[in-house]
OpenMM code with the backbone's topology and positions (N, CA, C; nanometers):
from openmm import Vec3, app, unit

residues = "UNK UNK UNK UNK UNK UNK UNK UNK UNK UNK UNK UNK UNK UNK UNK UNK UNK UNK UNK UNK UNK UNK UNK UNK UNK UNK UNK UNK UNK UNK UNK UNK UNK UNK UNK UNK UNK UNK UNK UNK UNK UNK UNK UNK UNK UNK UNK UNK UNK UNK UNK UNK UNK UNK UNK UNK UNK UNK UNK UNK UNK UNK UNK UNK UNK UNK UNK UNK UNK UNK UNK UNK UNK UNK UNK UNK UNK UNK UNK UNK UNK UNK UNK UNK UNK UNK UNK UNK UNK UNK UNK UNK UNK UNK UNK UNK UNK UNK UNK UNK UNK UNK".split()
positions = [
    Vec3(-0.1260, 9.3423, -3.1577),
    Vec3(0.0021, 9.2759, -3.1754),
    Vec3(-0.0032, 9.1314, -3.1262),
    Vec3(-0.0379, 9.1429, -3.0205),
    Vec3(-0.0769, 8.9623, -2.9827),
    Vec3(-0.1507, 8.8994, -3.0578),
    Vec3(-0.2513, 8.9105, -3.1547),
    Vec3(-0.3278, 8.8631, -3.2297),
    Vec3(-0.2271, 8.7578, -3.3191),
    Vec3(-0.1481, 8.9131, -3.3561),
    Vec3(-0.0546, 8.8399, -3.5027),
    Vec3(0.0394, 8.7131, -3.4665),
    Vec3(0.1162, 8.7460, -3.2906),
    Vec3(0.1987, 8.6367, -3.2559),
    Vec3(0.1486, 8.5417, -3.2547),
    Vec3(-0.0353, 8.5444, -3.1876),
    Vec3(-0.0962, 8.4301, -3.1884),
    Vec3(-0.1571, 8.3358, -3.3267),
    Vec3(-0.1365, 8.4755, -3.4109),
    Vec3(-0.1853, 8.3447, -3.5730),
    Vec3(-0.0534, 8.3187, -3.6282),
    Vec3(0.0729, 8.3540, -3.5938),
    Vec3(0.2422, 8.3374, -3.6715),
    Vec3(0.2308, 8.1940, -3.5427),
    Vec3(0.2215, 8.1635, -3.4383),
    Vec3(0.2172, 8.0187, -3.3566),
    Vec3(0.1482, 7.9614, -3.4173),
    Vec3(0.0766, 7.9931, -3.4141),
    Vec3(-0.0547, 7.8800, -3.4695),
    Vec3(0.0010, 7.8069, -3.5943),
    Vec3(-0.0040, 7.9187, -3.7137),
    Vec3(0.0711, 7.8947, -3.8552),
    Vec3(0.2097, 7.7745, -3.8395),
    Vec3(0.2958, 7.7940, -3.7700),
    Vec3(0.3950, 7.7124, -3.7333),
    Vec3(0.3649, 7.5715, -3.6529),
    Vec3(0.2885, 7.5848, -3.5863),
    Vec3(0.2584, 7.4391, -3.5066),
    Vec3(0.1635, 7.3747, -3.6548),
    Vec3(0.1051, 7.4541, -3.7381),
    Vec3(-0.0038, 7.3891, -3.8269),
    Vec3(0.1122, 7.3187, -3.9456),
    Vec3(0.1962, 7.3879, -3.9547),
    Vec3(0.3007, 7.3421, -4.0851),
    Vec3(0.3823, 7.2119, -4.0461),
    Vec3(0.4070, 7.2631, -3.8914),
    Vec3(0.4731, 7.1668, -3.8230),
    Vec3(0.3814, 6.9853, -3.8376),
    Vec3(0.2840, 7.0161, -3.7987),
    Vec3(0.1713, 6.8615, -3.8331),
    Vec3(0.2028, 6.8713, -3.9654),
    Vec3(0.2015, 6.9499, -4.0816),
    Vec3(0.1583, 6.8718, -4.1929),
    Vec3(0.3050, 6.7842, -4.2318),
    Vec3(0.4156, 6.8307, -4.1846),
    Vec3(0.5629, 6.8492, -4.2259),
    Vec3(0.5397, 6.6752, -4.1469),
    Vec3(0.4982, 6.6855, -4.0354),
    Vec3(0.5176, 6.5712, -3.9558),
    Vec3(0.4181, 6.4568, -3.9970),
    Vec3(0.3625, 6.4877, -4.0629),
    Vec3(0.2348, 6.4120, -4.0996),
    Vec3(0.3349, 6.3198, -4.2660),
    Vec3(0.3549, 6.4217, -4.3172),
    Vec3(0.4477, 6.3677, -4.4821),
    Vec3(0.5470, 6.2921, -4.4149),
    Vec3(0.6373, 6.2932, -4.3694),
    Vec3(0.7162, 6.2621, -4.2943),
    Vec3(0.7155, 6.1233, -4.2825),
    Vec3(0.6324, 6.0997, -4.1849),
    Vec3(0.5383, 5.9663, -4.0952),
    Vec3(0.5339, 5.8784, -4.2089),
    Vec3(0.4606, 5.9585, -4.3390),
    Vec3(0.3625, 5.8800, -4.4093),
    Vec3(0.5280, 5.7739, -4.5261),
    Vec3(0.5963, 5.8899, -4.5481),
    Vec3(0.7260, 5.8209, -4.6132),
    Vec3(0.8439, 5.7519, -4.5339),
    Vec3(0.8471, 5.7274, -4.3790),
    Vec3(0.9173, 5.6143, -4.3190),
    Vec3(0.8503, 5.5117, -4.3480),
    Vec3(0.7270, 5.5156, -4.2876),
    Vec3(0.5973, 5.3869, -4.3008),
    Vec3(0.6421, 5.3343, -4.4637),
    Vec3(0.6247, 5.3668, -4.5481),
    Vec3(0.6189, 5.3252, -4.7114),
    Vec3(0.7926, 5.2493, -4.6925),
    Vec3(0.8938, 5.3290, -4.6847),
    Vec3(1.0054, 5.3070, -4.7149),
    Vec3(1.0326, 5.1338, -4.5716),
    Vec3(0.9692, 5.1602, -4.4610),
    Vec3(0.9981, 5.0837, -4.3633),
    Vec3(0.9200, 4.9557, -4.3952),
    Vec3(0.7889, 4.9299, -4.4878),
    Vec3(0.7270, 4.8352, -4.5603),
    Vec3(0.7944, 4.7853, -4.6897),
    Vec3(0.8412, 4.8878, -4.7503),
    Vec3(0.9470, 4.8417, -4.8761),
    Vec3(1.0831, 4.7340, -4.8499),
    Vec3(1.1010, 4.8243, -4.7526),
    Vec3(1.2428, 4.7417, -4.6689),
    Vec3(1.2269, 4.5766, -4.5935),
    Vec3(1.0766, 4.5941, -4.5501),
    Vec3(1.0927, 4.4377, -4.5017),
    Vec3(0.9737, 4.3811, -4.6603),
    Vec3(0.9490, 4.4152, -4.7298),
    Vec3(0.9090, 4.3516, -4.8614),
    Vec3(1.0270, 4.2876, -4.9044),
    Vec3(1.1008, 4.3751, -4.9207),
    Vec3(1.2221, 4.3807, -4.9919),
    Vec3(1.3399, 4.2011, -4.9036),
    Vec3(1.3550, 4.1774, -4.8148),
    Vec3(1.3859, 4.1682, -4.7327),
    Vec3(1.2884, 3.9915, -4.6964),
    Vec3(1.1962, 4.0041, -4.7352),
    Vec3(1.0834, 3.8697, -4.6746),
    Vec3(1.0454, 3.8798, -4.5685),
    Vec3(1.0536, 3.9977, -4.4723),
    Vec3(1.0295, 3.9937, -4.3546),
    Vec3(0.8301, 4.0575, -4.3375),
    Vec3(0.8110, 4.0461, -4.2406),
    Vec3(0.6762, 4.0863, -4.1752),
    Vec3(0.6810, 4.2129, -4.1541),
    Vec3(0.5926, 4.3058, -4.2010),
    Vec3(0.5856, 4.4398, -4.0864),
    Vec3(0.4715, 4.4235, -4.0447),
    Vec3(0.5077, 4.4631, -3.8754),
    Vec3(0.3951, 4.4225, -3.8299),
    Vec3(0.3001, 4.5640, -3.7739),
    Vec3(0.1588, 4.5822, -3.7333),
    Vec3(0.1200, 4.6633, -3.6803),
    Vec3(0.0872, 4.8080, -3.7844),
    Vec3(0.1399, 4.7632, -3.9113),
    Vec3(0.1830, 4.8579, -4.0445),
    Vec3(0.1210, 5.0028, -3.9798),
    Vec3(0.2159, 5.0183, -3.8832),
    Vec3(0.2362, 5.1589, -3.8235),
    Vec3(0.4077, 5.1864, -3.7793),
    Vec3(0.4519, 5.2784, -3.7828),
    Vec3(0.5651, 5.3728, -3.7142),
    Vec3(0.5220, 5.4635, -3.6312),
    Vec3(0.6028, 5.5041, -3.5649),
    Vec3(0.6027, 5.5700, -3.4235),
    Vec3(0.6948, 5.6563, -3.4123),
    Vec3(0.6957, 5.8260, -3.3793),
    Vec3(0.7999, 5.8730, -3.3735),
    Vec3(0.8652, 5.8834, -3.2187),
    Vec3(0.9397, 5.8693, -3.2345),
    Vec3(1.0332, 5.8123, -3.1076),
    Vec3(1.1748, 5.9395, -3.0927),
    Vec3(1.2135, 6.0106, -3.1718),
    Vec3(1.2896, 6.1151, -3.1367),
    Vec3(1.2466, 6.2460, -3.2540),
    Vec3(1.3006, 6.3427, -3.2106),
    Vec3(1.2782, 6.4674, -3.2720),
    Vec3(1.4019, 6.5748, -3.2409),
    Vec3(1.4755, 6.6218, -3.3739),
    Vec3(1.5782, 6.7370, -3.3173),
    Vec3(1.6192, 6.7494, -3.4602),
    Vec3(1.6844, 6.8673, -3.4288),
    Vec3(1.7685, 6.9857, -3.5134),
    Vec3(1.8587, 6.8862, -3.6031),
    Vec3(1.8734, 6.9431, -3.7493),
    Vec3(2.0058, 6.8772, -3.7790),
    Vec3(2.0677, 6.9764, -3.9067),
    Vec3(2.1444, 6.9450, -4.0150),
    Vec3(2.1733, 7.0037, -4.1152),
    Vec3(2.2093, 6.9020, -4.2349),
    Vec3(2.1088, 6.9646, -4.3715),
    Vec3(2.1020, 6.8921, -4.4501),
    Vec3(2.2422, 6.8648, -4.5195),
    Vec3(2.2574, 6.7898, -4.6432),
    Vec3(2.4004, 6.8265, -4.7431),
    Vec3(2.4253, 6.9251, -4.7715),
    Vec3(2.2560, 7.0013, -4.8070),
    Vec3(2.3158, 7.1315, -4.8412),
    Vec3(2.2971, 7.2312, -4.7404),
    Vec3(2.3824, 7.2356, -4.6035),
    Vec3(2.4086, 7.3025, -4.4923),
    Vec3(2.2478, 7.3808, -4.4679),
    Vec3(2.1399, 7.3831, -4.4889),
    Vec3(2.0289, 7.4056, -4.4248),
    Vec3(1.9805, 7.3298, -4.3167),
    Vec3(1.9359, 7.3807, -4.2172),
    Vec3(1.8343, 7.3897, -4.1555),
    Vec3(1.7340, 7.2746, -4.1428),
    Vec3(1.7337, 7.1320, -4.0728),
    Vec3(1.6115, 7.0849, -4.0845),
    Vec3(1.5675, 6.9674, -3.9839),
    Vec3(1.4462, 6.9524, -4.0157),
    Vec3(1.3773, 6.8493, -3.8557),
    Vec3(1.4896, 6.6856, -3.9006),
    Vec3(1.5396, 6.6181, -3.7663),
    Vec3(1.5614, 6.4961, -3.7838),
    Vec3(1.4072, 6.4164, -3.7004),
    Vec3(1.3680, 6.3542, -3.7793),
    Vec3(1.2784, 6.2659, -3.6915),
    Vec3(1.3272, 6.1318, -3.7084),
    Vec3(1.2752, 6.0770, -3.5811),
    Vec3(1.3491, 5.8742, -3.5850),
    Vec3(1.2098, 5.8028, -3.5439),
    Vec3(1.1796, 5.7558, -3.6576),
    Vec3(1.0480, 5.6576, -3.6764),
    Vec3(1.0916, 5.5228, -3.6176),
    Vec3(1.0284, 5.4415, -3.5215),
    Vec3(1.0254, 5.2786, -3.4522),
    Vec3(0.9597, 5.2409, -3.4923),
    Vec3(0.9339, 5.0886, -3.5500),
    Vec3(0.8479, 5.0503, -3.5749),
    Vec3(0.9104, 4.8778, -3.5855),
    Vec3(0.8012, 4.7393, -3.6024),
    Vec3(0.8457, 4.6521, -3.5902),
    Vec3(0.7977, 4.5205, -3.6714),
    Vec3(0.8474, 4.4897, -3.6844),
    Vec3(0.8876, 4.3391, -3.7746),
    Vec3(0.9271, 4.2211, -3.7119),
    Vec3(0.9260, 4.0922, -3.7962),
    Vec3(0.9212, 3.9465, -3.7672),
    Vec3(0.9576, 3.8524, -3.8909),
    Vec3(1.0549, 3.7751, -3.8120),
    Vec3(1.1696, 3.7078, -3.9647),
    Vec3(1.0738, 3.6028, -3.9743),
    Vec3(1.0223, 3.5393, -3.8308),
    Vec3(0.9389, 3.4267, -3.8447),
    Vec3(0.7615, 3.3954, -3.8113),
    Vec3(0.7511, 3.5034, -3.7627),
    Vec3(0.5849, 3.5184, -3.7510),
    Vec3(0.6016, 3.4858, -3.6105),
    Vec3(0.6483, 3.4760, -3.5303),
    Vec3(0.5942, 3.4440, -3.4072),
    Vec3(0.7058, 3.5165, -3.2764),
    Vec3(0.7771, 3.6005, -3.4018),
    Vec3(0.8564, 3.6958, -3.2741),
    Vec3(0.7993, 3.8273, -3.2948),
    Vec3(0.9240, 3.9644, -3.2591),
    Vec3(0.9219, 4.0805, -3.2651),
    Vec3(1.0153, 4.1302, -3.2794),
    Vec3(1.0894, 4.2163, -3.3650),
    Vec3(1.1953, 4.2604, -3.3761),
    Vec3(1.1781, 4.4364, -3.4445),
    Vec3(1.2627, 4.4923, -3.3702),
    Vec3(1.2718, 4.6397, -3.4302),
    Vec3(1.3292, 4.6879, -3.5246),
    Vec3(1.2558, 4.8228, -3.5680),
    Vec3(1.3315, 4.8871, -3.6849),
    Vec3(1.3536, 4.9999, -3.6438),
    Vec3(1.3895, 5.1049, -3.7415),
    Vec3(1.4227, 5.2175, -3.7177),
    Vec3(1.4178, 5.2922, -3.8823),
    Vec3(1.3392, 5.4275, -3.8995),
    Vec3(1.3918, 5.4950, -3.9951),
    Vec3(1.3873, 5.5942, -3.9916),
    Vec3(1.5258, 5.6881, -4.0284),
    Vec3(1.5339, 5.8236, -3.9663),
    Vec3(1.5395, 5.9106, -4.0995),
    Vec3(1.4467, 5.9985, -4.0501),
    Vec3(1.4142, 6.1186, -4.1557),
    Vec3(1.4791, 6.2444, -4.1437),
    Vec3(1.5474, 6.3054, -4.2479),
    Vec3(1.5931, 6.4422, -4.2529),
    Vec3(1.4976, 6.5141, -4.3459),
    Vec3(1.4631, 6.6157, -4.2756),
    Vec3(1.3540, 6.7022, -4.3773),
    Vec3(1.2757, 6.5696, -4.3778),
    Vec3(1.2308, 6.5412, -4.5214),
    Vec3(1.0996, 6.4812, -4.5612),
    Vec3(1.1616, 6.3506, -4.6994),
    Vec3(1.3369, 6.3769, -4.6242),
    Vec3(1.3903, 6.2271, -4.7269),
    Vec3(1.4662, 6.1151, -4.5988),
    Vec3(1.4526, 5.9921, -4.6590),
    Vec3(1.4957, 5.9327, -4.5599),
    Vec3(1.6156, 5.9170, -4.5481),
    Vec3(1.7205, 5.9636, -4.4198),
    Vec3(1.8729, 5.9233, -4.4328),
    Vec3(1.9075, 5.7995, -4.3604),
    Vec3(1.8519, 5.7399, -4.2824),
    Vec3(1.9148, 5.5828, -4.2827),
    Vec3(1.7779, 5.4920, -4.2508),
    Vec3(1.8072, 5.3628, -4.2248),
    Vec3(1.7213, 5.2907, -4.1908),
    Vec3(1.7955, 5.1353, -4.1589),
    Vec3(1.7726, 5.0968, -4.0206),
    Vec3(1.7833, 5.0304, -3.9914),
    Vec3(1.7004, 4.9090, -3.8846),
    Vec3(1.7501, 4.7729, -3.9565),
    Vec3(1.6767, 4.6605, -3.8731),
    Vec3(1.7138, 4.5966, -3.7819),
    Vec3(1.6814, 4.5799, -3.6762),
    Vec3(1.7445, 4.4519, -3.5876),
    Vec3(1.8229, 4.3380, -3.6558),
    Vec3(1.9331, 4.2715, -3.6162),
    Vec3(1.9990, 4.1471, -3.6686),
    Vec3(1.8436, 4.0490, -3.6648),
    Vec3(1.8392, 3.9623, -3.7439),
    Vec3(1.7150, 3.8293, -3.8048),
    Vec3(1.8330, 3.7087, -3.8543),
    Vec3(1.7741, 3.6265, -3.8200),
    Vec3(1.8078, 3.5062, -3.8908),
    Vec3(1.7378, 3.4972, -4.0060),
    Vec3(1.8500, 3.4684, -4.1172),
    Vec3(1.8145, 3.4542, -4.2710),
    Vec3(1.7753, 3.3307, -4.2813),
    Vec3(1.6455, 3.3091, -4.3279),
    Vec3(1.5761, 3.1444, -4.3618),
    Vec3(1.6092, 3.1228, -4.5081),
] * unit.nanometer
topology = app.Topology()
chain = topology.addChain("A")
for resn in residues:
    res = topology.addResidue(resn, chain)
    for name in ("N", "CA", "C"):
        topology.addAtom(name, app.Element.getBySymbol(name[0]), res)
Protein backbone atom coordinates (compact mmCIF):
# COMPACT_ATOMS: atom_id res chain seq x y z
CA UNK A 1 0.00 0.00 0.00
CA UNK A 2 2.76 2.49 0.59
CA UNK A 3 4.25 1.75 -2.66
CA UNK A 4 1.06 3.02 -4.45
CA UNK A 5 0.86 6.34 -2.10
CA UNK A 6 4.41 6.67 -2.93
CA UNK A 7 3.99 6.47 -6.95
CA UNK A 8 0.16 8.61 -6.66
CA UNK A 9 2.99 11.57 -4.82
CA UNK A 10 5.35 11.22 -7.03
CA UNK A 11 2.75 11.27 -10.14
CA UNK A 12 1.39 14.63 -8.67
CA UNK A 13 4.57 16.52 -7.81
CA UNK A 14 5.65 15.22 -11.62
CA UNK A 15 2.37 16.87 -13.25
CA UNK A 16 2.76 19.56 -10.90
CA UNK A 17 6.49 20.59 -12.76
CA UNK A 18 5.14 20.00 -16.05
CA UNK A 19 1.83 22.23 -15.27
CA UNK A 20 4.46 24.69 -13.77
CA UNK A 21 6.88 24.42 -16.36
CA UNK A 22 3.84 25.42 -19.38
CA UNK A 23 2.86 27.92 -17.23
CA UNK A 24 6.36 29.76 -16.80
CA UNK A 25 6.93 29.22 -20.42
CA UNK A 26 3.43 31.34 -21.43
CA UNK A 27 3.93 34.43 -18.83
CA UNK A 28 7.59 34.74 -20.25
CA UNK A 29 6.06 34.88 -24.11
CA UNK A 30 2.99 37.01 -23.11
CA UNK A 31 5.40 39.30 -20.60
CA UNK A 32 7.90 39.78 -23.90
CA UNK A 33 4.85 40.47 -26.14
CA UNK A 34 3.70 43.09 -23.72
CA UNK A 35 6.89 45.11 -23.53
CA UNK A 36 7.33 44.46 -27.58
CA UNK A 37 4.16 45.66 -27.80
CA UNK A 38 4.77 48.62 -25.62
CA UNK A 39 8.74 49.68 -26.83
CA UNK A 40 9.90 48.74 -23.70
CA UNK A 41 13.07 46.35 -22.78
CA UNK A 42 12.62 42.99 -21.17
CA UNK A 43 15.25 42.47 -19.42
CA UNK A 44 17.03 39.20 -18.11
CA UNK A 45 14.24 37.43 -20.67
CA UNK A 46 13.38 35.41 -17.60
CA UNK A 47 10.22 35.41 -15.03
CA UNK A 48 10.20 34.28 -11.69
CA UNK A 49 7.49 32.77 -9.77
CA UNK A 50 6.90 34.81 -6.87
CA UNK A 51 3.40 33.51 -5.50
CA UNK A 52 1.43 30.30 -5.71
CA UNK A 53 -2.35 29.49 -4.47
CA UNK A 54 -5.74 28.11 -4.97
CA UNK A 55 -8.24 29.93 -7.05
CA UNK A 56 -11.47 29.31 -9.26
CA UNK A 57 -11.72 29.48 -12.85
CA UNK A 58 -15.01 31.21 -14.87
CA UNK A 59 -16.03 28.07 -15.09
CA UNK A 60 -16.15 27.51 -11.14
CA UNK A 61 -13.25 24.77 -11.28
CA UNK A 62 -10.55 24.24 -9.42
CA UNK A 63 -7.14 25.77 -10.32
CA UNK A 64 -3.32 26.85 -9.60
CA UNK A 65 -3.00 30.88 -9.49
CA UNK A 66 0.65 31.50 -10.14
CA UNK A 67 2.19 35.32 -10.14
CA UNK A 68 5.21 35.51 -12.47
CA UNK A 69 7.92 38.89 -11.63
CA UNK A 70 9.87 39.77 -13.94
CA UNK A 71 11.55 43.12 -15.28
CA UNK A 72 11.84 45.78 -17.78
CA UNK A 73 13.30 49.29 -18.79
CA UNK A 74 11.54 52.36 -20.61
CA UNK A 75 15.10 53.71 -21.01
CA UNK A 76 17.94 51.23 -20.88
CA UNK A 77 19.54 52.32 -17.94
CA UNK A 78 16.85 51.69 -15.23
CA UNK A 79 14.69 48.77 -13.81
CA UNK A 80 11.25 48.50 -13.51
CA UNK A 81 8.78 45.61 -12.65
CA UNK A 82 6.22 43.50 -14.06
CA UNK A 83 3.92 41.12 -13.11
CA UNK A 84 1.88 38.27 -14.90
CA UNK A 85 -0.59 36.24 -13.25
CA UNK A 86 -1.64 32.89 -14.43
CA UNK A 87 -4.87 30.94 -13.84
CA UNK A 88 -4.55 27.35 -14.86
CA UNK A 89 -2.25 27.70 -17.92
CA UNK A 90 -4.16 31.15 -19.37
CA UNK A 91 -3.08 34.40 -18.44
CA UNK A 92 -5.60 36.56 -16.24
CA UNK A 93 -3.88 39.85 -15.78
CA UNK A 94 -0.68 41.46 -16.36
CA UNK A 95 0.73 44.23 -15.15
CA UNK A 96 3.66 46.97 -15.48
CA UNK A 97 5.14 49.44 -13.32
CA UNK A 98 4.07 53.23 -14.25
CA UNK A 99 7.22 54.31 -17.25
CA UNK A 100 7.53 57.43 -18.74
CA UNK A 101 6.20 57.45 -22.34
CA UNK A 102 9.12 58.75 -24.77
Amino acid sequence: MAEIVTLLILAVLVWLWFDSMRARERALASGKRACERDGLMFLDETVECVALGVARNGDGQVALRRTYGFEFSDTGNNRRSGSVVMLGGEVESLYTEPYLIQ
